[in-house]
C-alpha positions in Angstrom: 86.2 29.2 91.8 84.0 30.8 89.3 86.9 32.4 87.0 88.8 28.8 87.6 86.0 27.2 86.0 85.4 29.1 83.6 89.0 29.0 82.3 89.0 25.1 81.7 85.1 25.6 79.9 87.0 27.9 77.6 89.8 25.8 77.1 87.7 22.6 76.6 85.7 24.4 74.0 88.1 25.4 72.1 90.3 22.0 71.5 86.1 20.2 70.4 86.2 22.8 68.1 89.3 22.5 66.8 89.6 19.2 66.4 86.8 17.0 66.6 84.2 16.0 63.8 81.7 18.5 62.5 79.1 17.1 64.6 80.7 16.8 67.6 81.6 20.1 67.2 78.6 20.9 66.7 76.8 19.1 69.2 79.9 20.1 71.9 78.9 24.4 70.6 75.6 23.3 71.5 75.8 21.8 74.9 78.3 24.9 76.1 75.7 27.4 74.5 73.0 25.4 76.7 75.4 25.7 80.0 75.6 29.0 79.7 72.0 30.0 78.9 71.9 27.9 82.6 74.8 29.8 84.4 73.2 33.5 83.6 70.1 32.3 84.3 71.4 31.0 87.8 72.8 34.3 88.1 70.0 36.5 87.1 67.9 34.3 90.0 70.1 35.8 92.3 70.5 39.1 91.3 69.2 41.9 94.0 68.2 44.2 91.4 69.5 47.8 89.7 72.2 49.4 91.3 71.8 52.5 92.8 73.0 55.2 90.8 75.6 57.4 91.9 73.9 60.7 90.0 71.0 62.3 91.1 69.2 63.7 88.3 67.0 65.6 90.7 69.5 67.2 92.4 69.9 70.9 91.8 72.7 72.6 91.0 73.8 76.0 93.0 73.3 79.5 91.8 75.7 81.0 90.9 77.1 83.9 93.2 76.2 86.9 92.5 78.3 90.2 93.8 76.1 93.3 94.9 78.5 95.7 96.6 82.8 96.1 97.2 84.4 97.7 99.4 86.2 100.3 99.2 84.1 100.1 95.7 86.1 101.7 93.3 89.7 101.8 94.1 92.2 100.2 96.3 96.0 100.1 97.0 97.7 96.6 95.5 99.0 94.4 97.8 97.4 96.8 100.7 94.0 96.6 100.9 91.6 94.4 102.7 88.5 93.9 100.1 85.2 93.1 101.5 82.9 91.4 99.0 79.1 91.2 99.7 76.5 89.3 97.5 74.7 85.9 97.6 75.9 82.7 97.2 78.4 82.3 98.7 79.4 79.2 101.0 81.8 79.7 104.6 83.7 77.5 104.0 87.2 79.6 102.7 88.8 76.9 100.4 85.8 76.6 98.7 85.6 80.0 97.4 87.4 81.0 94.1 88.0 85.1 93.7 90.0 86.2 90.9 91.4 90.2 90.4 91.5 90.0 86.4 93.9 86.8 85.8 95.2 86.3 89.5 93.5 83.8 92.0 93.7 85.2 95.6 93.5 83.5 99.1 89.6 84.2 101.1 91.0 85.3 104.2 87.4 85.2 105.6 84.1 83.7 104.3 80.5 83.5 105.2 77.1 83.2 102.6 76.7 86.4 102.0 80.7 88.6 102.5 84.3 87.7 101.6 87.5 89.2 102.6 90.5 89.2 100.7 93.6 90.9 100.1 94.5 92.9 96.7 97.1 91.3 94.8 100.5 93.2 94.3 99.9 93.7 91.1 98.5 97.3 90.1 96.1 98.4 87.2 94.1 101.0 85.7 91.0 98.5 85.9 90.5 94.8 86.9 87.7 92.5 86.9 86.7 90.9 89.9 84.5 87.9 90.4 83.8 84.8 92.3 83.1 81.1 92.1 82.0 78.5 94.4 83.4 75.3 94.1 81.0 72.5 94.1 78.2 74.1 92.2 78.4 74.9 88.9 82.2 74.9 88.5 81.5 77.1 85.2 79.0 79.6 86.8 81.7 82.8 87.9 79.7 85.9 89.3 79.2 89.2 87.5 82.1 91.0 87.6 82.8 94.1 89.9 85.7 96.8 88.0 88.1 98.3 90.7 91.4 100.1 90.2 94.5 98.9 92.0 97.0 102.1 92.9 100.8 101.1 93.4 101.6 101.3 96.8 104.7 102.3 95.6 106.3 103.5 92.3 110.1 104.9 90.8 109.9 108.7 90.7 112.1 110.6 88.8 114.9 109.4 86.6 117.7 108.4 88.4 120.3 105.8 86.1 121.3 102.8 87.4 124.5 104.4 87.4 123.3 107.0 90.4 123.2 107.1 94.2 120.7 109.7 94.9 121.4 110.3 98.9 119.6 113.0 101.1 116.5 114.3 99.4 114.6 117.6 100.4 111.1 118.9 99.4 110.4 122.9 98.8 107.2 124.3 100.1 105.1 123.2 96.0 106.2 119.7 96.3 109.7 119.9 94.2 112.4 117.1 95.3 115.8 118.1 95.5 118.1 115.2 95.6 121.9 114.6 96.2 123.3 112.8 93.5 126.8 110.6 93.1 127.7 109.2 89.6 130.9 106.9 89.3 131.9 107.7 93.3 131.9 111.5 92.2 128.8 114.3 93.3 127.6 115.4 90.6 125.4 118.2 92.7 122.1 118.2 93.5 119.2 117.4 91.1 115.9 119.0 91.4 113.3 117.3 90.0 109.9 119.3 90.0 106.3 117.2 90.9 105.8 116.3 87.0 109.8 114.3 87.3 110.8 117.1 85.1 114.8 117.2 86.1 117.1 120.3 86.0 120.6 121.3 87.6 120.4 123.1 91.3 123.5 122.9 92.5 126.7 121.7 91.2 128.1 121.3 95.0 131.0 118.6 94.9 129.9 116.8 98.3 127.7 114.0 99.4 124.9 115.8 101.7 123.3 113.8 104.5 120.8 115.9 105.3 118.8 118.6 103.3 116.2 120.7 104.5 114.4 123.7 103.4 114.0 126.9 105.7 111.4 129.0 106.6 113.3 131.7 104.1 112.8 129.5 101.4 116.4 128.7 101.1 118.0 125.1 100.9 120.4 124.0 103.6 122.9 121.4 104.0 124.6 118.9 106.2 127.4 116.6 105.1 129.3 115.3 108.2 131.4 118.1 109.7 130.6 120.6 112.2 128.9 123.2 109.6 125.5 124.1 108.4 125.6 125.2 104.7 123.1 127.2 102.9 122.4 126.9 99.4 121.3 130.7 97.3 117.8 131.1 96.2 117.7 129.4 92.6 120.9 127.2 93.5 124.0 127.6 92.9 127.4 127.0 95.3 126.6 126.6 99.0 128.0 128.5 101.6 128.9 128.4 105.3 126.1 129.2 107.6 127.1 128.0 111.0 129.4 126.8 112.4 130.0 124.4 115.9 133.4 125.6 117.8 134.2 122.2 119.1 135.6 120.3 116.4 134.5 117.2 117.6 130.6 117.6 116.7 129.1 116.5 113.6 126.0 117.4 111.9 124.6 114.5 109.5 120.7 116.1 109.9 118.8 119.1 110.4 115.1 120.5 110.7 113.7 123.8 111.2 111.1 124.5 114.6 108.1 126.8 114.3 110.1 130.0 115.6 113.1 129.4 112.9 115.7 127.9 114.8 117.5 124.9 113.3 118.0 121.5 115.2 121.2 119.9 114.1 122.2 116.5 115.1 125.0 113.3 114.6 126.6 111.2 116.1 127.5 113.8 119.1 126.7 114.5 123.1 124.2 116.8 122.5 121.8 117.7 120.6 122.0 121.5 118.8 119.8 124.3 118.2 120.8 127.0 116.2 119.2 130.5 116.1 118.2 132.6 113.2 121.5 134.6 114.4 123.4 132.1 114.0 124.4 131.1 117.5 124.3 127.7 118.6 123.2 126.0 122.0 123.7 122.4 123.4 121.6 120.4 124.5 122.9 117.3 126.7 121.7 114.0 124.3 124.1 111.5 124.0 123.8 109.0 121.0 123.9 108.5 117.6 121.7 110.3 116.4 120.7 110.1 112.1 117.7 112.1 112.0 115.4 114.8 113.7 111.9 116.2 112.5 110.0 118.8 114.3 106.4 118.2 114.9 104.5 121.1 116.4 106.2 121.5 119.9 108.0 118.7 119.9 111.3 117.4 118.7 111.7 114.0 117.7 115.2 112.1 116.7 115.9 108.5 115.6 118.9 107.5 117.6 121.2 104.2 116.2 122.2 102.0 118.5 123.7 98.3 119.2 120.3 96.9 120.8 118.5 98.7 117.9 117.1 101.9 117.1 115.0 103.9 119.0 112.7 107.8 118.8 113.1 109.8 121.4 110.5 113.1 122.0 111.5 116.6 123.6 108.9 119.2 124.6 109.7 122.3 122.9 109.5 125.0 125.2 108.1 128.9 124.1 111.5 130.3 124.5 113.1 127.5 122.2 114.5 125.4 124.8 113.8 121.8 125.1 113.3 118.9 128.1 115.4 116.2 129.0 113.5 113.6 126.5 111.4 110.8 127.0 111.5 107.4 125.2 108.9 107.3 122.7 109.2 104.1 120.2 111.8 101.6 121.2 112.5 100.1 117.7 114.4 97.4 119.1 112.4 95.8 120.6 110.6 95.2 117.4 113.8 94.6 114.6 117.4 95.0 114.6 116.6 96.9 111.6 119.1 100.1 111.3 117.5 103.9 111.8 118.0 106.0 109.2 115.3 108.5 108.3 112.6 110.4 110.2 109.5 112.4 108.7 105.7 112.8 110.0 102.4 113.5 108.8 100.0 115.8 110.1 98.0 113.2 112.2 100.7 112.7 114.5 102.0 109.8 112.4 106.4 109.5 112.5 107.7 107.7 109.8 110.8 105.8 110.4 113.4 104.8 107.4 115.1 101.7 108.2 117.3 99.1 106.4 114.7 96.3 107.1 113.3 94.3 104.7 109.9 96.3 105.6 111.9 99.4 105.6 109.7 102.3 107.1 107.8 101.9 109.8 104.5 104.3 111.2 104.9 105.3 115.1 101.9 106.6 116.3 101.1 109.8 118.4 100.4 107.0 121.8 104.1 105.1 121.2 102.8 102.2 119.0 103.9 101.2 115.6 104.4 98.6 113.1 105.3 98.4 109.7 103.8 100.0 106.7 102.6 97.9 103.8 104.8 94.9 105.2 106.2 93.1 102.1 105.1 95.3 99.8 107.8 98.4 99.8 111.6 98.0 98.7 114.7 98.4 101.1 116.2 100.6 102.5 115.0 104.1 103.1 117.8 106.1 103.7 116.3 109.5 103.3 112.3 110.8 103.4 110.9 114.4 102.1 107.1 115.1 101.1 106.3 115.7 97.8 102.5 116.5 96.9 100.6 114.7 99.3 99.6 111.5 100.3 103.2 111.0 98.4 106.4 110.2 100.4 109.2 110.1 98.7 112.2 108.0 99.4 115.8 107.6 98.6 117.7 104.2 98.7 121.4 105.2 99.0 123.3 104.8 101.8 127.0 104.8 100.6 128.3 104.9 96.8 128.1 101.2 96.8 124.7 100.7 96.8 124.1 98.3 93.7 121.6 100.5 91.4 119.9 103.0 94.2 116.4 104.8 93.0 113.8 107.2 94.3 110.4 106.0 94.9 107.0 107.4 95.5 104.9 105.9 98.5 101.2 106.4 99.2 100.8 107.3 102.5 97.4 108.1 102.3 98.0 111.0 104.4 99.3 114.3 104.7 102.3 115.5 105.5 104.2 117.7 107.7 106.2 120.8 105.6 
């Protein structure tokens, strides 16, 4: 009613001052100036007062947080670590808690006044700054800032072209990788590429090798599919024939040498085969698919392929170098459908499996657990495994010759492992 009003006062006013006499004007500007002096005056009579003010000038804002103590405190491995922040001034409530490493905000997995937990970021660095804000206090107040390092969990080692397939990989007894290598579809031998990725010619061997391993002589051997074991001469050079399986049916894809120097050769056979420092070779009744073996102390372990998924069995290695029937020891398949490719271990009792999975190596412990390592952090697949200087693992993509641009990288295990 108010605003109708007050639309035909305005209206009125304006046609007696456009168009009636001076003094009616006049005296017509002087009766709507008294009105109005009225109307406010009615309105200040029923006015309640000041509004309350929505700002509290008493009201303190919050100290900023302040961090005291990190851990671990001066390194961690990106896109790995779980980093526990302690200070003051904090708040428990998770989204209301800012933590930057350098430029990169990261989710508070956990929150409480006085500790935070978050995850590193993927992103690695000689040095970042780390600090924290609160949101609702002082949305320009950060904390001081805490410098940590952030390792790769993983890296490219060596210099393999985009135009390689680097296949089986070996590691001699300082750390050296030696590494099959295809250009074009062709072998052009095997690379050995020494701890500082200095590269040189080992062999010029004109086969793919699926398996490389170094014996307890020192010498390089060799399996590439057939029913031979090949050794390689001290320095490199040509391999030759070293043993050989009378039926013509076996294949050896993998081997590994025990503690007393016999070699454990395996594929895709009904047995599983040790051969002797003499040279003669004994079955062992194992049938499966079988794409890698690693010895462990007395124990034999091999990742066997299969249509439910893979799985690692373990054999007791007896004192006169024969082994048991086998027991189950990490049924991968029950876990992913992911596709067994690689074995190696550490000296804790740790297996590392090389798979095809998008999280492509998994840890099996010494009780039969296991899960991933560094789940969405590592590349796929890991075809083939071989220690270089520890904690590093190295590991080789290539599974055929059309693998679209293949590498070698360097993982940190964190461990040691088994030579």
């Amino acid at each position: 009613m108010w605003r109708y009003r007050r639309l035909r006062f305005s209206r009125q006013l304006r046609s007696d001052l456009a168009f009636g006499s001076r003094a009616t004007r006049v005296a017509g500007a002087s009766s709507w100036i008294v009105l109005v002096v009225v109307m406010f005056a009615a309105f200040a009579g029923c006015d309640t007062g000041p509004a309350e003010s929505l700002w509290d000038p008493s009201a303190s804002i919050g100290d900023p947080p302040v961090i005291s103590a990190v851990d671990p405190p001066d390194v961690a491995l990106a896109g790995v670590d779980i980093v526990t922040i302690s200070g003051s001034n904090f708040v428990a409530d998770p989204d209301r808690v800012i933590v930057f490493f350098g430029g990169t905000r990261v989710p508070v997995l956990e929150a409480s006044d006085t500790q935070l937990k978050v995850q590193a970021p993927n992103e690695p660095s000689p040095e970042v700054a780390l600090r924290v804000a609160v949101i609702g206090n002082d949305a320009e107040s950060f904390s001081n800032s805490w410098q940590l390092a952030l390792l790769p969990a993983e890296e490219e080692f060596g210099g393999i072209l985009d135009s390689e397939n680097p296949f089986a990989i070996a590691a001699d007894a300082d750390g050296n990788i030696y590494v099959s290598v295809f250009r074009g579809g062709v072998s052009i031998g095997i690379r050995r590429i020494a701890v500082d990725e200095t590269e040189s010619s080992f062999s010029t061997t004109t086969f793919q090798w699926k398996g490389l391993d170094f014996g307890p002589d020192g010498l390089l051997y060799g399996a590439r599919g057939v029913r031979a074991v090949f050794q390689f001469p001290d320095g490199g050079g040509i391999q030759q024939t070293w043993a050989v399986e009378g039926n013509t049916s076996v294949v050896f894809d993998d081997l590994d040498f025990d503690t007393i120097g016999n070699a454990w050769a395996v594929g895709d056979n009904e047995n599983l085969y040790r051969i002797a420092p003499d040279k003669a070779i004994t079955p062992f009744p194992f049938m499966g698919d079988v794409r890698a073996v690693k010895v462990v102390g007395s124990s034999l372990f091999v990742a066997v392929a299969g249509t439910g998924g893979g799985q690692i069995w373990r054999f007791a290695i007896a004192g006169n170098g024969d082994i048991d029937a086998g027991t189950l020891h990490f049924n991968l398949g029950a876990e992913t459908q992911a596709e067994v490719l690689s074995l190696e271990a550490a000296t804790n009792g740790d297996l590392f499996v090389g798979t095809d999975d998008a999280n492509p190596i998994w840890v099996v412990h010494p009780d039969g657990t296991g899960e991933p390592l560094y789940p969405g952090v590592l590349r796929a697949p890991a075809a083939s495994l071989a220690w270089t200087v520890d904690p590093f693992l190295i590991v080789s993509e290539a599974r055929s010759s059309s693998v679209t641009t293949p590498k070698l990288r360097k993982v940190n295990t964190r461990l040691e492992g088994v030579r």
